[in-house]
N, C-alpha and C positions, 0 to 999 in steps of 0.2 A: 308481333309478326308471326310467330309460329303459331296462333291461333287461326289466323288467315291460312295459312297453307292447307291443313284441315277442312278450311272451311273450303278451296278449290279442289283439293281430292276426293270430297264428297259431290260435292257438286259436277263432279264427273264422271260420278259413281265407280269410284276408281277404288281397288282395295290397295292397301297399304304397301304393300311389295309391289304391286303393276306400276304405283306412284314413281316410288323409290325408282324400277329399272328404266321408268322412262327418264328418269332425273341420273342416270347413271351412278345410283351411289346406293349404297346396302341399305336395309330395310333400319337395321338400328340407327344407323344415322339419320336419316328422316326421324326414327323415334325422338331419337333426340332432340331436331329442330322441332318436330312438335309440340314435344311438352315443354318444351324453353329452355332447355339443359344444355342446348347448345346454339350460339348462335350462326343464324345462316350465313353463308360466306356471300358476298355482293356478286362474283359470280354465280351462282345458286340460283340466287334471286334474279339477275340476268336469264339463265336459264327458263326458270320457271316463267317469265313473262313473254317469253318466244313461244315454249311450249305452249302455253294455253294461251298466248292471247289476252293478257292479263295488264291492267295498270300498273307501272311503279309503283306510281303516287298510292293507290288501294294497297297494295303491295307491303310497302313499310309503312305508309302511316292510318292506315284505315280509313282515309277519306277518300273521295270521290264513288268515281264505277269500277265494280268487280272484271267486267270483262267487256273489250273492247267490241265493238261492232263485227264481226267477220265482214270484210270489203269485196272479195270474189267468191267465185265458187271454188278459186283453183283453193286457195286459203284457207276453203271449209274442208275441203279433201286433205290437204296438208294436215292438218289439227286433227282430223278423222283418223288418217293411216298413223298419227304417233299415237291412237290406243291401241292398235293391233299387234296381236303376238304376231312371232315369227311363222308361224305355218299360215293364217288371216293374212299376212303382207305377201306370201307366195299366190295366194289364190287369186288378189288381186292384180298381182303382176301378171300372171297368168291371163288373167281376164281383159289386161289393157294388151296384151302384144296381142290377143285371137281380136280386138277390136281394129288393132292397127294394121295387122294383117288381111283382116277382112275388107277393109278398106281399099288396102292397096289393090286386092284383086279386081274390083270394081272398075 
């Protein structure tokens, strides 16, 4: 399994710390579920399959599909705003209330 994880934070082009704070836990510990010196806790792994959208099943046992369908667009936004830093998540709040405000004027 902790080859899989690697293989989703690449695939997200994620650097190794961005991984970790989106997964709320220090960068060594991610080290360590990657190189296999520790194992992932099953909430973890819960985690990480919310985050990204991701199979159990691919998850722990390397069968199936890596990553599920995105079903909406609300879902692809969701998955999108948890790669943003903190200053990236202000601009777009910023950008949805000038939307909803402009709206309302109308």
């Amino acid at each position: 399994m902790h080859t899989r994880i690697e293989e989703i934070r690449k695939s997200k082009g994620l650097k190794k710390n961005e991984f970790a704070h989106m997964l709320e836990i220090t960068q060594q510990s991610y080290t360590n579920y990657s190189q296999g010196k520790r194992t992932i806790p099953t909430d973890l792994s819960i985690k990480i399959k919310q985050l990204f959208n991701i199979s159990i099943d691919w998850l722990l046992t390397g069968e199936g599909v890596l990553f599920f369908k995105v079903n909406s667009t609300k879902d692809n936004i969701i998955n999108n705003l948890n790669k943003l830093n903190e200053s990236q998540l202000k601009c777009v709040d910023s950008f949805i209330e000038f939307e909803i405000n402009k709206k309302q004027k109308i």
